[in-house]
C-alpha positions in Angstrom: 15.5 -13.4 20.0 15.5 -9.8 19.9 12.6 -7.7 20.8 11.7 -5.0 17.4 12.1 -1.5 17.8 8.9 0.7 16.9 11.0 2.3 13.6 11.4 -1.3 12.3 7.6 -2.5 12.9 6.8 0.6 11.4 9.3 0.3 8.5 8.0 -3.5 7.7 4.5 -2.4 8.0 4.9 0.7 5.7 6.9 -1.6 3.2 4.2 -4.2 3.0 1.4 -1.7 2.9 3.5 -0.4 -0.4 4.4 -3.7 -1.8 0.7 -4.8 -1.9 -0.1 -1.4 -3.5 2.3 -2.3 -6.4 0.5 -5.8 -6.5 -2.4 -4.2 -7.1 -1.2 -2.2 -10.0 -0.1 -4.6 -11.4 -3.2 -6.8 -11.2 -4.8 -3.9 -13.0 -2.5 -3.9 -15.9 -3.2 -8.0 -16.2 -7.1 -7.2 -16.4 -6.4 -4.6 -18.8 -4.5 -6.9 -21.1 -7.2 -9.7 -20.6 -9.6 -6.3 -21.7 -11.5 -6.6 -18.5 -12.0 -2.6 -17.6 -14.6 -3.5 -14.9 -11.5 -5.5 -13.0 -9.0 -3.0 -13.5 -10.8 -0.3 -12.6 -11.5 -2.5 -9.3 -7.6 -2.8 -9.1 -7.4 0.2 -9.9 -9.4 1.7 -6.9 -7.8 -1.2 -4.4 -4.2 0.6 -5.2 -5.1 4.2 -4.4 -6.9 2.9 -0.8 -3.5 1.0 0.1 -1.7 4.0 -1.4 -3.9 5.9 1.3 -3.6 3.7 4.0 0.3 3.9 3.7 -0.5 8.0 4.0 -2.5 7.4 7.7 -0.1 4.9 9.2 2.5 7.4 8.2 0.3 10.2 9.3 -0.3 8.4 12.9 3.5 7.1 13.4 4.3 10.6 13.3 2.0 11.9 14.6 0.9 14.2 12.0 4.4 15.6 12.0 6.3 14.7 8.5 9.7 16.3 9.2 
């Protein structure tokens, strides 16, 4: 077994981050078609944090540098 690299922990962990925004987006559009606003809006709002969170582990991989 191989020991990971930092780029690939940080790749995986970037790429789930992301995937689990899209889940959440997609959850949204479900409430919306069940015509439960309250939910989406939650979903909604649960997106743009991972969305954000994807931005600071970025942010702190790189140190702040985005070349």
């Amino acid at each position: 077994m191989s020991v990971p690299t930092k780029t690939e922990v940080f790749s995986s962990l970037t790429e789930h981050i992301r995937l689990a925004e899209e889940d959440a987006y997609k959850l949204m559009h479900l409430a919306r078609a069940n015509d439960d606003k309250a939910i989406a809006d939650g979903w909604f709002s649960v997106g743009e944090l991972f969305k954000r969170l994807n931005h600071q582990v970025i942010m702190l991989a790189t140190k702040g540098r985005l070349n």
